[in-house]
N, C-alpha and C positions, 0 to 999 in steps of 0.2 A: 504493500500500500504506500509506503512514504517513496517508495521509487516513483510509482506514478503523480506522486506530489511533485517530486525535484522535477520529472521530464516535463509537468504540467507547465512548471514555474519558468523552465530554461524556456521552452518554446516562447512562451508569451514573452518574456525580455527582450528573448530576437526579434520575434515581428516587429515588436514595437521598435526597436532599434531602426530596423530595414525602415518604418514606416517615416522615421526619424528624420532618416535620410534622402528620403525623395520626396517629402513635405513642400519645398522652398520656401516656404514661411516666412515672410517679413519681420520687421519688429511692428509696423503696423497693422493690428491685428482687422480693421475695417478696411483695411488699403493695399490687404499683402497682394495685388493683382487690380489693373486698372485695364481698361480698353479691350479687353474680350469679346471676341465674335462667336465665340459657343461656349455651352456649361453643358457636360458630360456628367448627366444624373448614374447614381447607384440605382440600378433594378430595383422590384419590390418582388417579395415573396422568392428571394435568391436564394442560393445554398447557404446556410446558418443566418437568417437572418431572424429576427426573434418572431414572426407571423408566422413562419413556418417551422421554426423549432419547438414550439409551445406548445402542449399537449400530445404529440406524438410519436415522443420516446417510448418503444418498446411496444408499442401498439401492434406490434406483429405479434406476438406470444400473447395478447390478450385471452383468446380463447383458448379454452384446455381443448387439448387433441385436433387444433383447426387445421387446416393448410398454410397457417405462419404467413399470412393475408394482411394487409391492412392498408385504409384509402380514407382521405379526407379533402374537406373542400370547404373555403376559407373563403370569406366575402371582408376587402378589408379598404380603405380612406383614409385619404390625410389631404393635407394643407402645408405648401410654406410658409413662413414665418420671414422676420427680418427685412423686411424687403429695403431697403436701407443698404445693406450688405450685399446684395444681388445687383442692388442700382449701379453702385460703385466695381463691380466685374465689370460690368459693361459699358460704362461710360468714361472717357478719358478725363485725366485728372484728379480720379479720387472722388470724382463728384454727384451728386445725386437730380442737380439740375443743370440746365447750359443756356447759356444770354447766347442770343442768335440773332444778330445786327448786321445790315447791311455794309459795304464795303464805302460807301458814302461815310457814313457818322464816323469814320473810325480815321479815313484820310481828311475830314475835317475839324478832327482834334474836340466833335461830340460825345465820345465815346473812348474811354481810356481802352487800348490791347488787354492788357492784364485783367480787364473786366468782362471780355467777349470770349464765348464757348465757341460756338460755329460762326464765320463769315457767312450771311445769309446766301452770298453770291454761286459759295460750291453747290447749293440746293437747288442750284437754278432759278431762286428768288427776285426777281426784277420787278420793283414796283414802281409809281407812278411817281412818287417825290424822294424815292432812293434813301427814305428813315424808315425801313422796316424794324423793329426793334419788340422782341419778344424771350420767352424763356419757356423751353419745354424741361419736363421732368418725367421718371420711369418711376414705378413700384411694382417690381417682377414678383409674379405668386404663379406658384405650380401649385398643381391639384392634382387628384386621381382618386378613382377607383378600381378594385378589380374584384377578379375570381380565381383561387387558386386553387389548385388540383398535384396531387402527391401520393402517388402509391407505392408498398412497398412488399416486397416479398420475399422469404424468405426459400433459401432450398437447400441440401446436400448438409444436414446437419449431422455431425457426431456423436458418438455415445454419450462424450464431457458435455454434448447440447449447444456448442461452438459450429454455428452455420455462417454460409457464403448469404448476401442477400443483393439484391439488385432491388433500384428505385428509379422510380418518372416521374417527373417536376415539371409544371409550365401553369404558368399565369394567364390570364387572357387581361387585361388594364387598359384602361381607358383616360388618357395624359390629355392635360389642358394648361402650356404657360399661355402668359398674357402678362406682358411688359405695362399695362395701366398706362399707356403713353397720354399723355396732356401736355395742351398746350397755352399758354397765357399770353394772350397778345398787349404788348402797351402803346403801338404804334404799326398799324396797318401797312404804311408810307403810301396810301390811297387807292389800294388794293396793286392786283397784275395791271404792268404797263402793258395794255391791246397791241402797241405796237412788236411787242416780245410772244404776247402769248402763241402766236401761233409756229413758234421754232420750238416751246417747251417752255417757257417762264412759269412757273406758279405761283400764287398768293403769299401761300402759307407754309412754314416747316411742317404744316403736316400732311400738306398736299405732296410736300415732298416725298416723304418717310410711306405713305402709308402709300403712293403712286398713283394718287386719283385728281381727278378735277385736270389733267394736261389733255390739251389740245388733240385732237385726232390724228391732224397732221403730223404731230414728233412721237411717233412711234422710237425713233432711235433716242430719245429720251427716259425712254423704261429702263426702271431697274431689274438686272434679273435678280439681283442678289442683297439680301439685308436690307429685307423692305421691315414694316412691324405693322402688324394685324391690330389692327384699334378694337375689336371685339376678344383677342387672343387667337388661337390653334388648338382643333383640338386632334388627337391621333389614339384608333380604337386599334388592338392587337391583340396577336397571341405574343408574349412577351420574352420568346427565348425557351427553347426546350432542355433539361439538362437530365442526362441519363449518367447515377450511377453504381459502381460494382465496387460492394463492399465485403469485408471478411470480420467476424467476429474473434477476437486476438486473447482477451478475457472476458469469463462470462463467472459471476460466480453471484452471492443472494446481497452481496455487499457491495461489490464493482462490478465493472465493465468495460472493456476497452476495444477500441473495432477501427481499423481503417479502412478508405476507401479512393479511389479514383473516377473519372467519370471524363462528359465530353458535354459542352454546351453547344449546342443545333442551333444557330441564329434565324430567329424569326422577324424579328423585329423590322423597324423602320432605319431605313440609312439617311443620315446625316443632305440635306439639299441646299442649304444654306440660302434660300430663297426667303426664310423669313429671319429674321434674329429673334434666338430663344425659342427655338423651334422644338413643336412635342415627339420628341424619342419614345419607342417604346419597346425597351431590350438594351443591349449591350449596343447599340449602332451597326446591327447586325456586322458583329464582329463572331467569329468560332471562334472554340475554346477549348483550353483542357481544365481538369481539375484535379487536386489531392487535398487530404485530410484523415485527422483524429476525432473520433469522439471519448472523452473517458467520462464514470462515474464514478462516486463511491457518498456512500453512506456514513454521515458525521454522527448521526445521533437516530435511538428510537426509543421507543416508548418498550417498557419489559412484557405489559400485560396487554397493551391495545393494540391495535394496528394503526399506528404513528410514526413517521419515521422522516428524517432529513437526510434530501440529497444532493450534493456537490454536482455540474453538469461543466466540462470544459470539450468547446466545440473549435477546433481550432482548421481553416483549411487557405489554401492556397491557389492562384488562379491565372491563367495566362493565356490572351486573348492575343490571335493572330492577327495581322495587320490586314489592312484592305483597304482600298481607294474610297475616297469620300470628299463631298462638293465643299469648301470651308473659303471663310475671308479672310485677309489679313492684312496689315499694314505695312508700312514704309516702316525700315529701321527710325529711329526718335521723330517718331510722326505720329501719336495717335490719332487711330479715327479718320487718316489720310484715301482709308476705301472708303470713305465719302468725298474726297475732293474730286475735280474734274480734269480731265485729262485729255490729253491727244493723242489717240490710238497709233498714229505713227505720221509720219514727217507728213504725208500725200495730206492728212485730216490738215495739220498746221497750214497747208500751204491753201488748201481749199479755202480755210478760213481770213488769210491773209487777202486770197484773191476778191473772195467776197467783201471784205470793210474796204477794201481801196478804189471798190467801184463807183461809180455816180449815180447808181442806182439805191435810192434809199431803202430799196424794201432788202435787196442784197444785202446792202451793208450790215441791216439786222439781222440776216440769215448767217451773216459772218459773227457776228458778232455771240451767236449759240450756235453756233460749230463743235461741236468737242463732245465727247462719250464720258457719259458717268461715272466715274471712277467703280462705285461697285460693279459693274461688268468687267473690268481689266481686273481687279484686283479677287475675283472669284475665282480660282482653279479648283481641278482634281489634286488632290492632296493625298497623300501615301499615310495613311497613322496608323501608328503602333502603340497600341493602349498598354502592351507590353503585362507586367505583373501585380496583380492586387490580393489583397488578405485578410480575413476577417478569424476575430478570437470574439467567441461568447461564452460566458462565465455566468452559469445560475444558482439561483439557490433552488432548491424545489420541497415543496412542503405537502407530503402527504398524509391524508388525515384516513381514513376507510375509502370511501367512494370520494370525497373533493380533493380537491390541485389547487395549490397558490405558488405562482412562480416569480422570482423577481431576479432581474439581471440587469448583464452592463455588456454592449458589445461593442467592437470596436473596428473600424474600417480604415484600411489604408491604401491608398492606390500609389503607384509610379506614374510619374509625367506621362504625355502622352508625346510622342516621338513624330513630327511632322515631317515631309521630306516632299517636292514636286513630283507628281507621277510624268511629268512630259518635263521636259530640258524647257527654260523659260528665254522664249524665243520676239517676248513682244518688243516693237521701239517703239512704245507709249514714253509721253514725258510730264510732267505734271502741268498743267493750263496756265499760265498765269492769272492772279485775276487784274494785273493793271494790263488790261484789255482795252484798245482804244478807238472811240468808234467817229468813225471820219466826217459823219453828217455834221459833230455835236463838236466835233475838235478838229484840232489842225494836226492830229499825233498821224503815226508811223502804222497804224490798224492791227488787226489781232494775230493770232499765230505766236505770239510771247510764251515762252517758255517760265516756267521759275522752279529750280531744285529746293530752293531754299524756305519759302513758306510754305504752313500749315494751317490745317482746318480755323487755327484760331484768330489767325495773324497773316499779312501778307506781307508788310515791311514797305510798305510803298509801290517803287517803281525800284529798290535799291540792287533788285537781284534778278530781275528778269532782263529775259534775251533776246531778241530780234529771230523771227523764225530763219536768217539765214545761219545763226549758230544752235538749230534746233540739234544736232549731235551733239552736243557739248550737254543737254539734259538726258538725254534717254535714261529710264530707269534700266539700270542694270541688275540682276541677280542678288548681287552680292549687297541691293540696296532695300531686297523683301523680307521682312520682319517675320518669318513664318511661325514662331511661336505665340505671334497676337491671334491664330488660326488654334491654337492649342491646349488644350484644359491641363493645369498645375499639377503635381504631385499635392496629395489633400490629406487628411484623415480624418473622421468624425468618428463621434461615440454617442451612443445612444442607451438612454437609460427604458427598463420596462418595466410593465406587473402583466399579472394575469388571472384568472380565475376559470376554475370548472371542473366538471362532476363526470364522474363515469357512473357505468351502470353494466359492470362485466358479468354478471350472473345470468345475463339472457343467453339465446342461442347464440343471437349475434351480437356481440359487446358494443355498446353505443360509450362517446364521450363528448362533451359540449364544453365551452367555452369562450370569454372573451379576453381582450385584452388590450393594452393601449401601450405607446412608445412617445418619445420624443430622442431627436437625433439634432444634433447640435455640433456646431465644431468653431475653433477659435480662431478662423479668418473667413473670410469672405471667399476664400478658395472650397469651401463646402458649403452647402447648405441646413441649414434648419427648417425643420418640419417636425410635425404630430401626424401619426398615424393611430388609427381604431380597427381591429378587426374581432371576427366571432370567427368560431369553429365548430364542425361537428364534421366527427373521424368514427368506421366501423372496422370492426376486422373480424376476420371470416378463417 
């Protein structure tokens, strides 16, 4: 017995150690991670997660003389929390709202830099007196429901009553984010200039974002990528199958000890990057393998009653193959820069050139929204390696005759997720500038300007942009794509439980019932918080 304590103890120190180290944790704990283009949720009803480890230990030997049977089916819900700390993943700066002011206010010294989130002009924002000035805000909440399903069977058992068992696991859930996107206007600038709108000009940052209210005619103004759903997303599935082959190692009226391996079957939904905060439902249909321990043992009982306390260490390990998937990312020190606007390649700059220097005025404004939205060029196919993850669950379990009170702590860890180009990055896109100059309105040089140097928040004037005959001297190069802004953190959460519920083994068929509730929580903003609720009822045959 105290051998299986020491191994209990060693295991748990190492994961947690391993978990240690692929954390990257900040020292700020609401800000360990800013400007993210996806949040890689943990499954529900996974291998040891406490919905499905709660009342179904040993439920195979319920019945005297059965077929070593046993199945149940789990309806369970929750809610995130925090939204606060979700905001801040995904918004650059640490921040949970963004001032979105036109390029106007900011070149005439109305509006301090250090005070502007987005340049309204990357949104394609052109209004009528060029003071658009507003602030949008997120408050990201996932949701879910499911149905879970787990059967287990036992066969090839020994004399010592030490059997092989094989198990089938799959959830069916139903995921719903919704970024809560608002928007707060303090200055219209007199709605869309008529003269723009029909290149792609919008109103509003929300006409932007969400991709509604443009013109008919600027089809090539669509985002395909990192638009945000003003109602949310929602994605109904079967959420990952996971088959596996287990061996009973100790079996005795005190402990227990059994390990297993096994293979996850991707069902789920892959990764489109079409909306930001998109509802996953499974691992990102990634495959899988898996390994693991289960031990028990017996701290205390009762001499005369049937009472007794028992220890539950459920420890396993996990490694999910890599596969291509659609993801955004940013410019190295550019957050948020797959939203600025760009020029798909030199032929776009020079189009745009030809059109402002014409004498045609409706041209010049056709030159003048020339350029491709930055979220199309900066969406690839993207190679990810979600690589190794681990979970340790540690119960108490309290049996009294027929009722179960279970209380735990488990623990999650993942490894970064490994991004990489699936195609060699072959574009000569360059970032647009926005001191763009339109020849009706000025006596300037017209559009085609380049600028490497500004960002979504700032432009810096006219101090760094190019003239489209040194459009080579901008092209975005390789070595200049941020692909870990496409990437979800090495993270670990813990989650505390209870539970309650009643067997009824003296029938033919053994019945047990159940509920139980969770909160899962974790110390940056690289994980999420959430409450989950579920019920159970398990028979065995």
């Amino acid at each position: 017995m105290k051998k299986f304590l020491v191994l209990a103890v060693l295991l748990s120190v190492a994961s947690s150690a391993l978990g240690a180290k692929y954390a990257n944790v900040c020292d700020s704990c609401d800000c360990a991670v800013t400007s993210k283009s996806f949040f890689s949720m943990r499954p529900k009803y996974q291998l040891n997660s406490p919905e499905r480890l709660t009342f179904f230990r040993g439920r195979d030997e319920a019945r005297v003389d059965g077929r070593g049977g046993a199945m149940e089916f789990a309806v369970f819900g929750g809610k995130s929390t925090s939204s606060d700390k979700l905001a801040r993943y995904f918004l650059p700066g640490c921040n949970t709202s963004l001032r979105i002011v036109e390029s106007d206010l900011i070149e005439n010294e109305v509006v301090e830099p250090e005070d502007v989130g987005i340049v309204a002009d990357h949104l394609g924002i052109k209004t009528v007196d060029g003071t658009y000035d507003s602030t949008i805000c997120i408050r990201p909440q996932h949701s879910y429901v499911g149905v879970g399903w787990t059967y287990r069977q036992r066969f090839c058992e020994n004399d010592e009553g030490r059997a092989w068992w094989v198990q089938f696991s799959a959830p069916v859930v139903r995921v719903r984010n919704d970024l809560r996107f608002n928007e707060n206007i303090d200055n219209d600038g007199g709605g869309v200039d008529p003269n723009y709108e029909p290149f792609g000009a919008v109103a509003t940052a929300q006409d932007a974002f969400t991709q509604t209210n443009l013109c008919p005619d600027s089809d090539d103004k669509l985002w395909t990528c990192g638009k945000i759903a003003l109602c949310g997303k929602k994605k109904t599935g079967l959420a990952d199958i996971e088959i596996a082959l287990g061996r009973e190692v100790v079996k005795g009226e005190t402990c227990m000890l059994e390990s297993y391996a096994g293979v996850i079957i991707p069902t789920g939904n892959k990764p489109k990057a079409e909306y930001l905060f998109e509802p996953i439902v499974g691992n990102n249909k990634h495959a899988g393998v898996f390994f693991g321990s289960s031990m028990g043992f017996e701290v205390w009982h009762h001499e005369t009653e049937d009472k007794n306390l028992m220890v539950y260490w459920d420890i396993d390990g996990k490694y999910l193959f890599n596969r291509t998937e659609k993801r955004m990312f940013d410019l190295h020190c550019k957050e948020w820069s797959r939203y600025m606007t760009v020029y798909e390649c030199k032929e776009q700059a020079q189009e745009a050139y030809d059109l402002c220097t014409s004498t045609d005025i409706t041209e010049v404004r056709q030159g003048f929204f020339t350029y491709t939205p930055g979220a199309n060029v900066f969406c690839q196919d993207l190679k990810v390696k979600p690589r190794y993850q681990r979970t340790i669950n540690v119960a108490l379990v309290y049996n009294s005759c027929a009722f179960q009170g279970e209380l735990g702590y488990n623990f999650f860890c993942r490894e970064a997720e490994c991004v990489e180009l699936d195609c060699p990055w072959k574009s000569s896109a360059a970032l647009r500038s926005l001191f763009q100059q339109d020849t009706v309105t000025t006596s300037g040089v017209g559009c085609g300007r380049t600028d490497s140097v500004q960002n979504i928040c700032n432009f810096y004037g006219d101090l760094n942009s190019v003239d489209f005959d040194d459009y080579d001297l901008n092209i975005i190069k390789v070595s200049d794509l941020n692909l870990q802004s496409a990437a979800h953190p090495g993270m670990t959460t813990h989650t505390i439980y209870g539970a309650l519920g009643r067997s009824w083994d003296d029938r033919d068929y053994p019945i047990i019932m159940g509920v139980g509730g969770s909160y899962q929580f974790a110390t940056s903003n690289l994980g999420m918080n959430k409450w989950m609720l579920w019920g159970k009822l398990g028979f065995s045959f």
